[in-house]
C-alpha positions in Angstrom: 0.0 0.0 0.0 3.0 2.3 0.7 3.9 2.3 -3.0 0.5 3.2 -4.3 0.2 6.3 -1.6 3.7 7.2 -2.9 1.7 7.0 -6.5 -0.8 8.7 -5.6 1.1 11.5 -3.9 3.2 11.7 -7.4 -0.1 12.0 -9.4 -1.6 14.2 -6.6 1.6 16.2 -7.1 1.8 16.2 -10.6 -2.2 16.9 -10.6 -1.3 20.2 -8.5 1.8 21.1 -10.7 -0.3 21.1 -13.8 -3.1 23.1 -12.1 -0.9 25.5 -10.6 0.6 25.6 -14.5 -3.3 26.1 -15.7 -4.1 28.6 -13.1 -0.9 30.6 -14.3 -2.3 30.3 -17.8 -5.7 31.0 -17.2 -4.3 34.1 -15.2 -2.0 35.3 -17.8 -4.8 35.0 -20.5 -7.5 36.7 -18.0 -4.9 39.6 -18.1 -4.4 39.2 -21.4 -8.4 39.5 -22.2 -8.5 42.6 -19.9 -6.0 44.4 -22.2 -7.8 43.9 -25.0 -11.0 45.0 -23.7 -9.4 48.5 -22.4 -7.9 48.8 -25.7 -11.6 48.1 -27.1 -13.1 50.6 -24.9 -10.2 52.8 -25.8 -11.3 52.4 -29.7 -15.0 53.0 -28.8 -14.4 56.3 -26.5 -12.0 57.1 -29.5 -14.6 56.1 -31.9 -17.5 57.5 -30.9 -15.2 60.9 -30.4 -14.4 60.7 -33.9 -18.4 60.1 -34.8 -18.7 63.3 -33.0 -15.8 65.2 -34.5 -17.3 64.4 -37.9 -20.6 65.5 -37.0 -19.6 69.0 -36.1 -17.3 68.5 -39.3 -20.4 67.9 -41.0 -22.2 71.2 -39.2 -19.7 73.7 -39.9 -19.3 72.6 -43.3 -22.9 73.7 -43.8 -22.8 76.6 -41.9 -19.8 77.6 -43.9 -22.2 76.7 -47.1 -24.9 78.8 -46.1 -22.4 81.9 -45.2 -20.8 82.1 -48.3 -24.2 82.1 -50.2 -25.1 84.9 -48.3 -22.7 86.4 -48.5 -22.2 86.2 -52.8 -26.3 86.9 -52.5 -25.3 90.0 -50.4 -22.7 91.2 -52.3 -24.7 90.6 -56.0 -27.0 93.0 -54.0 -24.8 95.7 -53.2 -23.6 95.4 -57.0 -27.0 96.0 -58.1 -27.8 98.5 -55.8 -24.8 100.1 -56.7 -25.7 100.1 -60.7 -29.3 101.2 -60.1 -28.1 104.3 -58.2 -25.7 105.3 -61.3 -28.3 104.4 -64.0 -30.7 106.8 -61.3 -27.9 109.4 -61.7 -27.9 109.4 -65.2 -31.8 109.2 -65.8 -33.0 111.1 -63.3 -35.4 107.7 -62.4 -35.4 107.0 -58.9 -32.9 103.9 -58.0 -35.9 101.7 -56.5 -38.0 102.1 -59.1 -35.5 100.6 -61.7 -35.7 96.7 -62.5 -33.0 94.8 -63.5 -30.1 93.0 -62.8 -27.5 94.8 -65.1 -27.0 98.2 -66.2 -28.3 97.8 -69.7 -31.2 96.3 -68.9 -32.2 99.0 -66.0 -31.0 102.0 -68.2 -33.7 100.6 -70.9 -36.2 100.5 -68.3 -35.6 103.5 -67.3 -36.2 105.0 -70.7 -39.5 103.3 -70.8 -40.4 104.7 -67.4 -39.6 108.1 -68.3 -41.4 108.0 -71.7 -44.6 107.0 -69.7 -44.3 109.3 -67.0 -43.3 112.0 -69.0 -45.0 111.8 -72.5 -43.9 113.8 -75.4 -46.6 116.1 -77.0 -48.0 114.6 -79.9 -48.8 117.8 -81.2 -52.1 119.2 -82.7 -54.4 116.5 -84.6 -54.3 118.9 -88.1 -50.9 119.9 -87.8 -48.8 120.3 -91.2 -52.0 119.9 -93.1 -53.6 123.3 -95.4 -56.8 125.2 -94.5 -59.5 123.9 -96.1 -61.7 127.4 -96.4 -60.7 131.0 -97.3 -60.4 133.5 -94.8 -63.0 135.6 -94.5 -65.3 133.7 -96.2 -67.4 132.2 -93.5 -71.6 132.8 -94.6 -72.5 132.7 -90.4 -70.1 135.2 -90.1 -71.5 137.2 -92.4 -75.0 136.9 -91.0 -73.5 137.8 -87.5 -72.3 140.9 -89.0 -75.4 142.3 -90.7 -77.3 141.3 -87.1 -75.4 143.5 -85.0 -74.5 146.1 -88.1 -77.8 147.4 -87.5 -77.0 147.9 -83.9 -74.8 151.2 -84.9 
């Protein structure tokens, strides 16, 4: 019996040897595991930051959009505004009156403006034509004379 405690002891030895080795493995790999999941947590804080970084990326590229349309719409305004006071200048039209985007254009409408607001005399409905009748030669005003003749 004393040889199969001694065999026992050697395979309740080697039993603990090889869990002690497991334990150290299954240690080493716990720690191992733990690594990787702070480095996964590390790529999602760093991943959801980028998310977020792209998202006001995304923002201020719009809002940069939207600015420089304003701002081309403002200063196409000032341009025009600018044109319509010159072609007022020249025409005497009032600037905010005129329609147009370009100075040809409002110095046309202009003209038109003017020409309806201040019509040209057409001038009388016989003009340039000849008399018809003689002078003096009108039989009522003859009559009229002989009626008040008498009067003297």
């Amino acid at each position: 019996m004393a040889a199969t405690n001694d065999d026992m002891q050697q395979q309740l030895d080697e039993a603990l040897a090889r869990n002690k080795e497991l334990q150290d493995k299954l240690d080493q790999l716990t720690k191992h595991s733990r690594q990787w999941e702070e480095r996964a947590k590390a790529n999602k804080s760093a991943a959801d930051e980028l998310e977020q970084l792209k998202a006001e990326h995304d923002k201020t590229v719009k809002e940069t959009e939207e600015l420089r349309a304003w701002k081309q719409s403002t200063e196409a305004e000032q341009e025009r505004t600018r044109i319509a006071q010159q072609v007022s200048e020249k025409t005497g039209v009032p600037a905010d009156l005129l329609v147009g985007d370009d100075e040809e254009s409002m110095s046309a409408y202009a003209a038109k403006l003017d020409q309806f607001a201040h019509p040209k005399p057409q001038g009388l409905p016989n003009q340039g034509m000849q008399p018809s009748g003689t002078a003096g030669t009108n039989p009522m005003g003859d009559v009229v004379h002989q009626m008040f003749d008498n009067l003297n």
